[in-house]
ROSE-4610 file (N, C-alpha, C; in Angstrom, 1 decimal, always signed):
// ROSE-4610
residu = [X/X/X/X/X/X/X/X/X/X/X/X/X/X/X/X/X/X/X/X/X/X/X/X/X/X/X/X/X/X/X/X/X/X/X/X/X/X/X/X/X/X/X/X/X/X/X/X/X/X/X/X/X/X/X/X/X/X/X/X/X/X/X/X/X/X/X/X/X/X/X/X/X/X/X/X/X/X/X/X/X/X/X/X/X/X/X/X/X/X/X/X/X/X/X/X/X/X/X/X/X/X/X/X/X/X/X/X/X/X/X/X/X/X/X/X/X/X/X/X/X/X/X/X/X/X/X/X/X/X/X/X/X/X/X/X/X/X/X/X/X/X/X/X/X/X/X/X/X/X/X/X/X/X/X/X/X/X/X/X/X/X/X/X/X/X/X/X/X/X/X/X/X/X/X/X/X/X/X/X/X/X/X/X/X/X/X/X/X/X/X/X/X/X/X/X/X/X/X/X/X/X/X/X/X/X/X/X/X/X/X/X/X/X/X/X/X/X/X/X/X/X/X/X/X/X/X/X/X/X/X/X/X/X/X/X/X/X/X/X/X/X/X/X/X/X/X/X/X/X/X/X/X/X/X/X/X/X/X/X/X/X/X/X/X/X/X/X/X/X/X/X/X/X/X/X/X/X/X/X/X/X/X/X/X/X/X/X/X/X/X/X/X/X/X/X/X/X/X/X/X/X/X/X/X/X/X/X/X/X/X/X/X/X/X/X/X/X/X/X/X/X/X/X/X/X/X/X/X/X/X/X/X/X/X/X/X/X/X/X/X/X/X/X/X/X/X/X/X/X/X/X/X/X/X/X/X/X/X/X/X/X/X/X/X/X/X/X/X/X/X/X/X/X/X/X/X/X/X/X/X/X/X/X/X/X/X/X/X/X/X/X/X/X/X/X/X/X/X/X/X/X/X/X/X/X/X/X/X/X/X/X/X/X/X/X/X/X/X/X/X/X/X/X/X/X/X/X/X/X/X/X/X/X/X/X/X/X/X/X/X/X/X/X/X/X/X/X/X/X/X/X/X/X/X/X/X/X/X/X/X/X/X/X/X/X/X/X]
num = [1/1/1/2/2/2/3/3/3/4/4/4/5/5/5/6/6/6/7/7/7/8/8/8/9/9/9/10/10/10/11/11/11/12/12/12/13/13/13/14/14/14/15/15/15/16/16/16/17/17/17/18/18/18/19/19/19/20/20/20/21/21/21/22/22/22/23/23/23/24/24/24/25/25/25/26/26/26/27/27/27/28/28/28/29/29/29/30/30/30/31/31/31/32/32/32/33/33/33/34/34/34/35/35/35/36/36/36/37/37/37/38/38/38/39/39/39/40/40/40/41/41/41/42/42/42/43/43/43/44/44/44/45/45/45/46/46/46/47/47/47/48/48/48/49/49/49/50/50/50/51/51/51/52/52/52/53/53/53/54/54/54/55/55/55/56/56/56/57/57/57/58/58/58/59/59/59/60/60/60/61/61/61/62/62/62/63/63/63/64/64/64/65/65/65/66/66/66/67/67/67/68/68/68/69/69/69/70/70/70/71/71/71/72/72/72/73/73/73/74/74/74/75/75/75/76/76/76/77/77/77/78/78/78/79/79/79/80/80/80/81/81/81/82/82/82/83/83/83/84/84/84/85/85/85/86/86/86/87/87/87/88/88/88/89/89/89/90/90/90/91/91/91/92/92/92/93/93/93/94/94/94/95/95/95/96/96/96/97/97/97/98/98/98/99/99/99/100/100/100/101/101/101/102/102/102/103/103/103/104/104/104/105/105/105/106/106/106/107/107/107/108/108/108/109/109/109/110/110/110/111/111/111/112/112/112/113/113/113/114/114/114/115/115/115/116/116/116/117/117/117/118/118/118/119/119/119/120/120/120/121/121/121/122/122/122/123/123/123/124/124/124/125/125/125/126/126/126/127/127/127/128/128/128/129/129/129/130/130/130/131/131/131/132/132/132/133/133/133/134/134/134/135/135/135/136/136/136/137/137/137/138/138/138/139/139/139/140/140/140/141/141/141/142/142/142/143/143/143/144/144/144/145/145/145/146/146/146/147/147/147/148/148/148/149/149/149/150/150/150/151/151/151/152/152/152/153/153/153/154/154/154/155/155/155/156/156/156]
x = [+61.0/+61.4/+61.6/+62.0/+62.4/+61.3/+59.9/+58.3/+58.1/+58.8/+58.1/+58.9/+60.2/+60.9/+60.3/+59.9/+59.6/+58.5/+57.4/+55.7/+56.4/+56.8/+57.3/+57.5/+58.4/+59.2/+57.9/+57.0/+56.0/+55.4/+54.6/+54.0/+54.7/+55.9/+56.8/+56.8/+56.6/+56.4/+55.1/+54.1/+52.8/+52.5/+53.1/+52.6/+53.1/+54.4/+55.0/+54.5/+54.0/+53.0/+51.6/+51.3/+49.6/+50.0/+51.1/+51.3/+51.2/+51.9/+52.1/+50.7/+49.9/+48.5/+47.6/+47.0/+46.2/+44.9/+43.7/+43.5/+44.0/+43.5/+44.1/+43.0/+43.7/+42.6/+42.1/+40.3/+39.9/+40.3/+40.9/+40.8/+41.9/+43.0/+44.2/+44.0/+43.8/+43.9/+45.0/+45.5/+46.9/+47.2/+46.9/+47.4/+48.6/+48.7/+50.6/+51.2/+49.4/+49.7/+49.3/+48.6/+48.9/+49.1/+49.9/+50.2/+49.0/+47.8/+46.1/+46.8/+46.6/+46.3/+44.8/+44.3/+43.1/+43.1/+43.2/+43.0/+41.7/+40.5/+40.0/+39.5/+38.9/+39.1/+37.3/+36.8/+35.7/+35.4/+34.6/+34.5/+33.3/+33.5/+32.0/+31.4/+30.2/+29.3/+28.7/+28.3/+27.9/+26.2/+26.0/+24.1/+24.2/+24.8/+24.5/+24.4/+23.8/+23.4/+24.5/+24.5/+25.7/+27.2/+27.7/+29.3/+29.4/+29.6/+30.2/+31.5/+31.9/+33.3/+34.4/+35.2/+36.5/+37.0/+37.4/+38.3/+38.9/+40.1/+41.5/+42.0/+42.1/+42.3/+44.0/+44.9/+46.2/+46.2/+46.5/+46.7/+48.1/+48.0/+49.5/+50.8/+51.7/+52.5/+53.5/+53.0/+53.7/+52.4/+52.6/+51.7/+50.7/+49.7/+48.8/+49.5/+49.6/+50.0/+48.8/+49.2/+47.9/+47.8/+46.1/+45.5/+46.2/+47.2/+47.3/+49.1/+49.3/+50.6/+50.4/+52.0/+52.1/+52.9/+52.6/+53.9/+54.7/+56.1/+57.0/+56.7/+56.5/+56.5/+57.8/+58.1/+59.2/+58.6/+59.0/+58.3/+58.7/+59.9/+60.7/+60.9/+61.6/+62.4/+64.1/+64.8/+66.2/+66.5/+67.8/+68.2/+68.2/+68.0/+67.8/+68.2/+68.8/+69.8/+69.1/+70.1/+69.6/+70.4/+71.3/+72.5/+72.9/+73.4/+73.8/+74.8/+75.8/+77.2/+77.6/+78.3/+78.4/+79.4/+79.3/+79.8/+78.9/+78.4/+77.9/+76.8/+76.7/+75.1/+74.0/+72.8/+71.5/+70.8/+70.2/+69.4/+68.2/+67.4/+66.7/+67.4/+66.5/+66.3/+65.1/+64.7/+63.5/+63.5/+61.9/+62.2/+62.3/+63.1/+63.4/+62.5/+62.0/+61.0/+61.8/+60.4/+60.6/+60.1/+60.1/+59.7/+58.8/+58.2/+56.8/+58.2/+58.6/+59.4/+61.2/+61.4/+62.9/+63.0/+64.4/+65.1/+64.8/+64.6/+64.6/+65.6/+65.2/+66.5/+66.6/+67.7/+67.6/+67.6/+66.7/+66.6/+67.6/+68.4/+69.3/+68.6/+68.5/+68.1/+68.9/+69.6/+70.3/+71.0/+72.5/+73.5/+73.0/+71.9/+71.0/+70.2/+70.9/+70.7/+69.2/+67.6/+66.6/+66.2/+66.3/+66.0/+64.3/+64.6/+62.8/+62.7/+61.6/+61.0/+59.8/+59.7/+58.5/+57.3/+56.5/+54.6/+54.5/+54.8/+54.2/+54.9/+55.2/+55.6/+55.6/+56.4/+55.8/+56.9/+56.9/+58.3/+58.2/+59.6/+59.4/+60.0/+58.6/+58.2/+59.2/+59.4/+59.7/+60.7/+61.9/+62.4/+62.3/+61.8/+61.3/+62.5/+62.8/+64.0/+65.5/+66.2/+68.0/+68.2/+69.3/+70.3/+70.9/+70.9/+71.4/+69.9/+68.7/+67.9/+67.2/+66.9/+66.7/+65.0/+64.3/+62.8/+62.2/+60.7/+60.0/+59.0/+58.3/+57.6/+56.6/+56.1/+55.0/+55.2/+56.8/+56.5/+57.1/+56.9/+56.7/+58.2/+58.6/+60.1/+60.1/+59.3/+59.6/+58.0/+57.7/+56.5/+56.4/+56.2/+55.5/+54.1/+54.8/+53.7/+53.2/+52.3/+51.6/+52.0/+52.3/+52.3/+53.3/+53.5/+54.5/+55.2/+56.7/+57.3/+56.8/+56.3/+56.3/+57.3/+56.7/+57.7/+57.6/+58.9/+59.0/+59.3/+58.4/+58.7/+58.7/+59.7/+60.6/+60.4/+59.5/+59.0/+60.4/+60.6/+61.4/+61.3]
y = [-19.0/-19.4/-18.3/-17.2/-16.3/-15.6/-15.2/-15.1/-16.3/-17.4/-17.7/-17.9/-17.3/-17.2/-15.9/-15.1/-13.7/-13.9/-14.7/-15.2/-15.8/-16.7/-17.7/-16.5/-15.8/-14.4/-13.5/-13.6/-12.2/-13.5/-14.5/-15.2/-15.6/-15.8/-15.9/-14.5/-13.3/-12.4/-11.6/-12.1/-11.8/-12.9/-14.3/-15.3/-14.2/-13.6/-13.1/-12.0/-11.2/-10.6/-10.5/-11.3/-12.2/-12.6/-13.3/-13.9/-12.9/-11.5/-11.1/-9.9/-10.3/-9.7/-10.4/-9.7/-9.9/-9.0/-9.5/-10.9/-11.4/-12.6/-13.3/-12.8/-12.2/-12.1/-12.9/-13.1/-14.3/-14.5/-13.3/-13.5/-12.1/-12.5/-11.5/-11.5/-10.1/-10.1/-9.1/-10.0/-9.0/-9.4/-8.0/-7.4/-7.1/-7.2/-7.0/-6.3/-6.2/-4.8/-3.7/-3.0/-1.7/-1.9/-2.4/-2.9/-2.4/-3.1/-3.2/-4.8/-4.2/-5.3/-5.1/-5.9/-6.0/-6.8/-6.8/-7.6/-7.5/-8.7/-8.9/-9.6/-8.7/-9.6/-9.9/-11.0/-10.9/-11.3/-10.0/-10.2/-11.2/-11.1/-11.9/-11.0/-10.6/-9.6/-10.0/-9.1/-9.7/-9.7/-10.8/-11.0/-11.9/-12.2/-13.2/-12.5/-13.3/-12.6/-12.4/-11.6/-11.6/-11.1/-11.8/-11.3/-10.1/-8.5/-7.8/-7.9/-7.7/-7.4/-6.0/-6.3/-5.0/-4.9/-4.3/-4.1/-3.3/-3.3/-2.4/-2.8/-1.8/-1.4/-0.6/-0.7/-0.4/-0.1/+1.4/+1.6/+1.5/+1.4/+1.5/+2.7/+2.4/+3.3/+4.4/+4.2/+4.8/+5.7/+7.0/+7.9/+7.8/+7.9/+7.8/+8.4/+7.9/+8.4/+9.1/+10.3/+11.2/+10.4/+10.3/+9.6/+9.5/+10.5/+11.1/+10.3/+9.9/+9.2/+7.8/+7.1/+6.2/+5.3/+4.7/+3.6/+2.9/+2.8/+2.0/+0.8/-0.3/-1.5/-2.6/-2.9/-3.9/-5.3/-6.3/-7.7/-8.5/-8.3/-9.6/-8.6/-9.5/-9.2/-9.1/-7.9/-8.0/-6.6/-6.6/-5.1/-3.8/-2.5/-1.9/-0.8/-0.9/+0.0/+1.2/+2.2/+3.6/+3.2/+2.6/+2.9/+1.5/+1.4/-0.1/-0.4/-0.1/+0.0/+1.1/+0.6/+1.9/+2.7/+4.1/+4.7/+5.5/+5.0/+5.0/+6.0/+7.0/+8.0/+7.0/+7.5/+7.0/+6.8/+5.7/+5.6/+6.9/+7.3/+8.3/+9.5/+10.6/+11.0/+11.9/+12.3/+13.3/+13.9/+14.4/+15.7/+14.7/+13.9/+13.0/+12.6/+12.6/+12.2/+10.8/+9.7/+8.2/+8.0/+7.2/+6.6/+5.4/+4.7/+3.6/+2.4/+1.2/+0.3/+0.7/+2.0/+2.4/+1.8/+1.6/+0.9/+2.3/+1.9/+3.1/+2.7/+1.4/+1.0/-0.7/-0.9/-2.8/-3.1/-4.5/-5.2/-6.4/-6.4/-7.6/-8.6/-9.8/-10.8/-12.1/-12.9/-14.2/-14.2/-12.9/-12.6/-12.0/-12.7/-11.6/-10.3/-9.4/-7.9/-8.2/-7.8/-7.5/-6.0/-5.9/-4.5/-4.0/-3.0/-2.8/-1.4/-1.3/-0.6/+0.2/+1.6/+2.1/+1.7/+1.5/+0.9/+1.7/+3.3/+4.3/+5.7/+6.0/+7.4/+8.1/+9.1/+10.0/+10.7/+11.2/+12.3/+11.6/+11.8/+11.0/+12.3/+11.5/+12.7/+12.2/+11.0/+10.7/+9.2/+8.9/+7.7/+7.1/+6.0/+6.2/+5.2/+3.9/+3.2/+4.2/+4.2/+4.7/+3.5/+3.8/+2.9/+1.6/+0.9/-0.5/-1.2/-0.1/-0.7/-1.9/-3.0/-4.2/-3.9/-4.0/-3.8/-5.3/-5.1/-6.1/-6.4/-7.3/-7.9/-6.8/-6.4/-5.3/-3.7/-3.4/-2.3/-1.6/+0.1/+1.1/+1.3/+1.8/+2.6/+3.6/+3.8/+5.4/+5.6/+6.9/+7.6/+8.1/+8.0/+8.7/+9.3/+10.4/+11.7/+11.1/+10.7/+9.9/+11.4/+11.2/+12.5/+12.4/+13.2/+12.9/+14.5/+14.8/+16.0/+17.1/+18.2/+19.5/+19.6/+19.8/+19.8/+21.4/+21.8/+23.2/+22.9/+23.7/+23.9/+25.2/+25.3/+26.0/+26.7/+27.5/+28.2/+28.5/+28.3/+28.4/+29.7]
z = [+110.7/+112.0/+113.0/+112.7/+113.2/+113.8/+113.1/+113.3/+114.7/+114.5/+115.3/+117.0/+116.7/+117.9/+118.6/+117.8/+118.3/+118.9/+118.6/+119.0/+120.5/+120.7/+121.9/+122.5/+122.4/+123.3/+123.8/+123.3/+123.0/+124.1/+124.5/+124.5/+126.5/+126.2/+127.7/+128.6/+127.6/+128.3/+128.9/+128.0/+128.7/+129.8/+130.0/+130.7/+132.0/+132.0/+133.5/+134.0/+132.8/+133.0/+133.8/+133.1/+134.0/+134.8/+135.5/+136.7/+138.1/+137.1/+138.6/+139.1/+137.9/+138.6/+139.5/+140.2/+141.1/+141.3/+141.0/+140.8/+139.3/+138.9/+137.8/+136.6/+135.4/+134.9/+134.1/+133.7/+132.9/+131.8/+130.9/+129.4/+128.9/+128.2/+127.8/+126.4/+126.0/+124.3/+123.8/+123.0/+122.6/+121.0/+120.5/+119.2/+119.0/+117.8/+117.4/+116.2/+115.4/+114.3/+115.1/+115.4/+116.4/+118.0/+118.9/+119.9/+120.6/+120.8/+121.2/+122.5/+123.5/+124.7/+125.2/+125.6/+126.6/+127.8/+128.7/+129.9/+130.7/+130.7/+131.2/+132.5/+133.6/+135.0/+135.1/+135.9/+136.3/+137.5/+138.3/+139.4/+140.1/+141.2/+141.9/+142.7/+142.4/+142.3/+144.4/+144.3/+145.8/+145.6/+146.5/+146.2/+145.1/+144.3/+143.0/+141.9/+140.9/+139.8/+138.7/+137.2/+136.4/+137.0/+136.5/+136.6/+136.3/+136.4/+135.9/+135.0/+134.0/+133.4/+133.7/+134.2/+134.0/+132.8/+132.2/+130.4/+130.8/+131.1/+130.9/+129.2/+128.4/+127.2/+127.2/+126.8/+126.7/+125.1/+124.6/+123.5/+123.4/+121.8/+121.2/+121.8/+121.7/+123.0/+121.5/+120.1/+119.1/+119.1/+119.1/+118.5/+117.1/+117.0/+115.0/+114.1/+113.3/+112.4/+111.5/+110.8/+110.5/+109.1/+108.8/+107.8/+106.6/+106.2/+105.1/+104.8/+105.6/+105.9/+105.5/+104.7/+104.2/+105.8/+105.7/+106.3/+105.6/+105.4/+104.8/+106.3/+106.4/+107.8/+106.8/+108.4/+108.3/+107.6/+106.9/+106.3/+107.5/+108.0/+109.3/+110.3/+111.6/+112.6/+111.6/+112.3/+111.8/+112.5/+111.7/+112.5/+111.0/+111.7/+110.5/+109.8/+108.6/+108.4/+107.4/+107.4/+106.5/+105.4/+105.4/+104.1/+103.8/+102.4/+102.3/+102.7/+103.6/+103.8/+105.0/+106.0/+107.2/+106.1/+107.0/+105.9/+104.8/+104.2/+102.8/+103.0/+102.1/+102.5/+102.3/+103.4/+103.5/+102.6/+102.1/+101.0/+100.8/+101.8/+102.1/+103.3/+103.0/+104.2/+104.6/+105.4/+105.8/+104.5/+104.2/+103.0/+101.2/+101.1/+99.5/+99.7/+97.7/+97.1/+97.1/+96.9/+96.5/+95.8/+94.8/+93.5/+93.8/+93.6/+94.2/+93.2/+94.4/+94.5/+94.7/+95.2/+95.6/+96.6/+96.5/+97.8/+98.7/+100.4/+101.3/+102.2/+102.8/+103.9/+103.4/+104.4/+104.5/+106.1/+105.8/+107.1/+106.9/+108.3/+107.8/+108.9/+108.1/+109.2/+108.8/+109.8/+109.1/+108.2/+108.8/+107.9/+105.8/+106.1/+104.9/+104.2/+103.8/+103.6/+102.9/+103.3/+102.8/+102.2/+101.5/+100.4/+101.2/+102.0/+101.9/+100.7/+100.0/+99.0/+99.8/+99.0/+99.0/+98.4/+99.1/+98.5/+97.2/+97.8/+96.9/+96.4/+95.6/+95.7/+96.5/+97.1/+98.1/+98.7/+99.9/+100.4/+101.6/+102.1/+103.5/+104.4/+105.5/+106.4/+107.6/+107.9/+109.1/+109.1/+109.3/+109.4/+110.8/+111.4/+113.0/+113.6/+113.0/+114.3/+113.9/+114.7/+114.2/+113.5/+113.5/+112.6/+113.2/+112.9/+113.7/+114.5/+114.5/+115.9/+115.1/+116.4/+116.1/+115.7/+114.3/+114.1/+114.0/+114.5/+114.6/+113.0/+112.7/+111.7/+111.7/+110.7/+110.9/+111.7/+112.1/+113.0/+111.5/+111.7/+110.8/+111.0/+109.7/+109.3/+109.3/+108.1/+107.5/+106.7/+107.1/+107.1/+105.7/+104.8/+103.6/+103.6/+102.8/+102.2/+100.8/+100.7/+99.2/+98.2/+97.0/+95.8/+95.1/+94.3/+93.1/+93.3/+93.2/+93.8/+92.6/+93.3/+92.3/+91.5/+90.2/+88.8/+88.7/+87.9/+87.4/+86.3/+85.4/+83.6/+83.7/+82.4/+82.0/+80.5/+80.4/+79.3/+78.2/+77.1/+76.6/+75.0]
């Protein structure tokens, strides 16, 4: 239900959007795993003949993440915490190794604490919302480094 309160909202907001362009464009495309808009206008060409197309293209307004980088992504809308408990030290932080299915943060949605887990092993490079911030279905947490932490042995 909540997926689909956020669609309506996303959906109310592009309509006001399109409204207050001019001209009207023919055709709006909007992505919502890398925030990809396209707006298309078509002109009337003078003398006849094809329509030309305009494409205004709007990239994602989060920087790439470099290939080598894991995304921890949110499963819901909720708000989203570092620690299980204010107070309480952060399940992660920049720098800690994760274990592939560690708790990292929780998303609370509907008075209900969601456990998010790491995909994969790895070191986290980057935690991206603060603490409390409201995250969306699919937007990125926390950045992992794929690998397993340098071991030291101990010749005996």
């Amino acid at each position: 239900m909540t997926t689909d309160k956020s669609l309506s909202h996303m959906i109310r907001e592009v309509r006001g959007m399109v409204a207050d362009l001019d001209p009207q464009p023919r055709r709006v495309r909007i992505r919502a795993g890398e925030y990809d808009l396209e707006i298309e206008w078509a002109e009337e060409p003078i003398g006849g003949g094809p329509r030309p197309e305009r494409v205004v293209k709007i990239d994602p307004a989060t920087p790439e993440v470099e290939s080598s980088t894991v995304a921890v992504e949110s499963p819901l809308v909720g708000h989203f915490f570092r620690s299980p408990e204010p107070g309480a030290d952060p399940f992660v932080a920049p720098g800690d190794y994760v274990e592939e299915g560690q708790v990292v943060a929780i998303v609370e949605a509907m008075k209900l604490m969601n456990r998010i887990t790491a995909p994969e092993a790895g070191r986290v490079v980057e935690i991206l919302p603060a603490d409390g911030e409201v995250v969306e279905y699919g937007q990125r947490l926390i950045l992992l480094e794929p690998g397993e932490p340098a071991r030291m042995e101990i010749a005996s």
